[in-house]
C-alpha positions as YAML, in Angstrom:
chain: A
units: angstrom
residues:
- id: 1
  name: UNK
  ca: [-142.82, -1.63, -15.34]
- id: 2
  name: UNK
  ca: [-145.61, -1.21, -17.73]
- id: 3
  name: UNK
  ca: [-147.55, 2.15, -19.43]
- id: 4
  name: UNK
  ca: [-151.30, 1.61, -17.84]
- id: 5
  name: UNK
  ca: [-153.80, 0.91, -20.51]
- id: 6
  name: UNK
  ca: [-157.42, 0.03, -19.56]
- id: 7
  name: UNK
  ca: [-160.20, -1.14, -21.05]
- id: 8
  name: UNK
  ca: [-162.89, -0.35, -22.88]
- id: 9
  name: UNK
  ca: [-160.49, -1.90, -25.55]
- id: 10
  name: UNK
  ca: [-162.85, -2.27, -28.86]
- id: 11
  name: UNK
  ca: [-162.28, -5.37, -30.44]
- id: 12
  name: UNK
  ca: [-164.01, -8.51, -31.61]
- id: 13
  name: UNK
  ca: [-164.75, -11.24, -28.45]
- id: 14
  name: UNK
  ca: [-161.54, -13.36, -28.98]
- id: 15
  name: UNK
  ca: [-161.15, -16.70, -29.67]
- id: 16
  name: UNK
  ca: [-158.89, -17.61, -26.72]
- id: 17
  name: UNK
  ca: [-157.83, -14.88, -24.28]
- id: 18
  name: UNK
  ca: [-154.26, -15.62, -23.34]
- id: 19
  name: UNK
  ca: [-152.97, -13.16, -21.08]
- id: 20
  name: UNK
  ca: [-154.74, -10.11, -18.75]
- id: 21
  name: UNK
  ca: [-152.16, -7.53, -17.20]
- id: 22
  name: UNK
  ca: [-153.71, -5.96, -14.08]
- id: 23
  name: UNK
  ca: [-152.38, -2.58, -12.56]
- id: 24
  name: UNK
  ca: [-151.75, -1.04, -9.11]
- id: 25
  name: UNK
  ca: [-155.23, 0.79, -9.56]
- id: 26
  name: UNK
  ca: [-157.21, -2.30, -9.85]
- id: 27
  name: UNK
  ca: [-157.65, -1.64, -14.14]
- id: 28
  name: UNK
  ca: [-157.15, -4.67, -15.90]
- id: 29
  name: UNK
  ca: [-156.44, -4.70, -19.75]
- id: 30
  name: UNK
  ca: [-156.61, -8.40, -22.36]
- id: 31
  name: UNK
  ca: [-153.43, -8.13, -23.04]
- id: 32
  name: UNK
  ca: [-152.69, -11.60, -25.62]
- id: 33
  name: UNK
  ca: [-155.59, -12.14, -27.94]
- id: 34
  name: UNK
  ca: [-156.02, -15.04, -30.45]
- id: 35
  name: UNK
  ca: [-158.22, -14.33, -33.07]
- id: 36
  name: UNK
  ca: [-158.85, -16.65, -36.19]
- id: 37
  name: UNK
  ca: [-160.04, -14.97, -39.68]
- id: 38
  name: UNK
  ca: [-160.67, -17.13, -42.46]
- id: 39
  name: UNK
  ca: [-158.07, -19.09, -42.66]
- id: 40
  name: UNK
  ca: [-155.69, -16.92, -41.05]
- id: 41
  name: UNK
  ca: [-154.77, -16.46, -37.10]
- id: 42
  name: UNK
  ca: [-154.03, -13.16, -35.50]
- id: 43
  name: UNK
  ca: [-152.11, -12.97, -32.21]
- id: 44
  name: UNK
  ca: [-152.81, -10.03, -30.30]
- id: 45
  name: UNK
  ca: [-150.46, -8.87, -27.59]
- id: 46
  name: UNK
  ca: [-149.35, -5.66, -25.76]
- id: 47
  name: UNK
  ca: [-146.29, -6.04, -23.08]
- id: 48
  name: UNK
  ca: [-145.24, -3.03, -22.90]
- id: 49
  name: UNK
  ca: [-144.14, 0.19, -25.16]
- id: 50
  name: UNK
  ca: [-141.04, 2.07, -26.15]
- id: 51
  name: UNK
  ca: [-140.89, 3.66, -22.34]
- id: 52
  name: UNK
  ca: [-140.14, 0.05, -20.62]
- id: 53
  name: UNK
  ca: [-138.77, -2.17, -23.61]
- id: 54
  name: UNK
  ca: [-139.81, -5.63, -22.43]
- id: 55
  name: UNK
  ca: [-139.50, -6.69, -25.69]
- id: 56
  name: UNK
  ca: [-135.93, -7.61, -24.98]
- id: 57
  name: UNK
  ca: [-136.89, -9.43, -21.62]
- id: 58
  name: UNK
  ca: [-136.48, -13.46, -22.64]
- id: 59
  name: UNK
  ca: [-139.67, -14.36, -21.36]
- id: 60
  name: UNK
  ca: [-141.44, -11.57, -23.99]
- id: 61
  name: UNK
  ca: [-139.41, -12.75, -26.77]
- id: 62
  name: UNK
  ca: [-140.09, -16.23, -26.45]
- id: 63
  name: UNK
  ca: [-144.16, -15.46, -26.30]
- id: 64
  name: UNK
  ca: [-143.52, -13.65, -29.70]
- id: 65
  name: UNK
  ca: [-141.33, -16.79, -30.74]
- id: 66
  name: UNK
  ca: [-144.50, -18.99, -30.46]
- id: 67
  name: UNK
  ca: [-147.07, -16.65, -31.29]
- id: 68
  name: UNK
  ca: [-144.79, -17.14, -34.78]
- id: 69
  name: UNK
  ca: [-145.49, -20.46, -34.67]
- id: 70
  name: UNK
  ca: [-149.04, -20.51, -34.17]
- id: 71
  name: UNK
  ca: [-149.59, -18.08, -36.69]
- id: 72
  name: UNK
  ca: [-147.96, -19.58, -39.32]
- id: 73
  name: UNK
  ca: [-149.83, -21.42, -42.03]
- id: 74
  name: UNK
  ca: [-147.52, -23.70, -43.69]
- id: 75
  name: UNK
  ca: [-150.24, -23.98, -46.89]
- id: 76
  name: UNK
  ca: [-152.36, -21.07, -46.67]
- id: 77
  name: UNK
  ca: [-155.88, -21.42, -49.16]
- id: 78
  name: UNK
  ca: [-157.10, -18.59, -50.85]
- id: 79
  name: UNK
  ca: [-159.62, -17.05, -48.88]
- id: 80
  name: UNK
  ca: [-161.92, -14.31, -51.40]
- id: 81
  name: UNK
  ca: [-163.95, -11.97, -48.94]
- id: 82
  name: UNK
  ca: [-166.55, -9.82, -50.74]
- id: 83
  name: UNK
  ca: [-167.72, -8.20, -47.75]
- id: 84
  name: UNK
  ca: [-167.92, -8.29, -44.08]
- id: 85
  name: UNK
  ca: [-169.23, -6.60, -41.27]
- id: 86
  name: UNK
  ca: [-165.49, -6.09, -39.51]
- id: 87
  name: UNK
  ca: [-164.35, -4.65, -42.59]
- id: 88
  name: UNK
  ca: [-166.58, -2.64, -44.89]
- id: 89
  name: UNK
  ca: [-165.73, -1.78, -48.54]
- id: 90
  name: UNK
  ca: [-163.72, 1.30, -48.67]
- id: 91
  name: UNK
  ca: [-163.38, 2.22, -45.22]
- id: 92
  name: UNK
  ca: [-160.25, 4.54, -45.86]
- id: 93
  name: UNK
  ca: [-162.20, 6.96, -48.06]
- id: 94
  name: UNK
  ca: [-164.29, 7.91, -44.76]
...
């Protein structure tokens, strides 16, 4: 069992939609996200919550076990970013 979220869900297009959970009313939701930023990769992914902990399910742990993996930049390069449009200069004065 899963807590129904639905979309509109505002984020960037993603680079590579992984997974889509669907629900008994026909709502779908992009549930696994990959997202690359600079030189940096962002995994995206919502299995459940605290209500139904599938986060000790096998299956849900190894998808977190190679998101890991992916993520991981073995000899990360500085990356300096002076501004962009995704993340505006002092955004948590507002």
């Amino acid at each position: 069992r899963q807590e129904m979220y639905g979309e509109h869900f505002d984020i960037p297009q993603p680079d590579e939609l992984v997974f889509v959970s669907s629900f008994a009313g026909g709502e779908v939701f992009r549930s696994g996200c990959c997202f690359t930023r600079g030189n940096g990769r962002v995994f995206y992914f919502s299995p459940g919550d605290e209500i139904y902990p599938v986060y000790h399910h096998p299956e849900i742990r190894r998808v977190l076990a190679n998101a890991v993996l992916w993520a991981h930049n073995p000899t990360p390069s500085p990356v300096v970013t002076t501004s962009s449009p995704h993340s505006p200069a002092d955004w948590f004065l507002e």
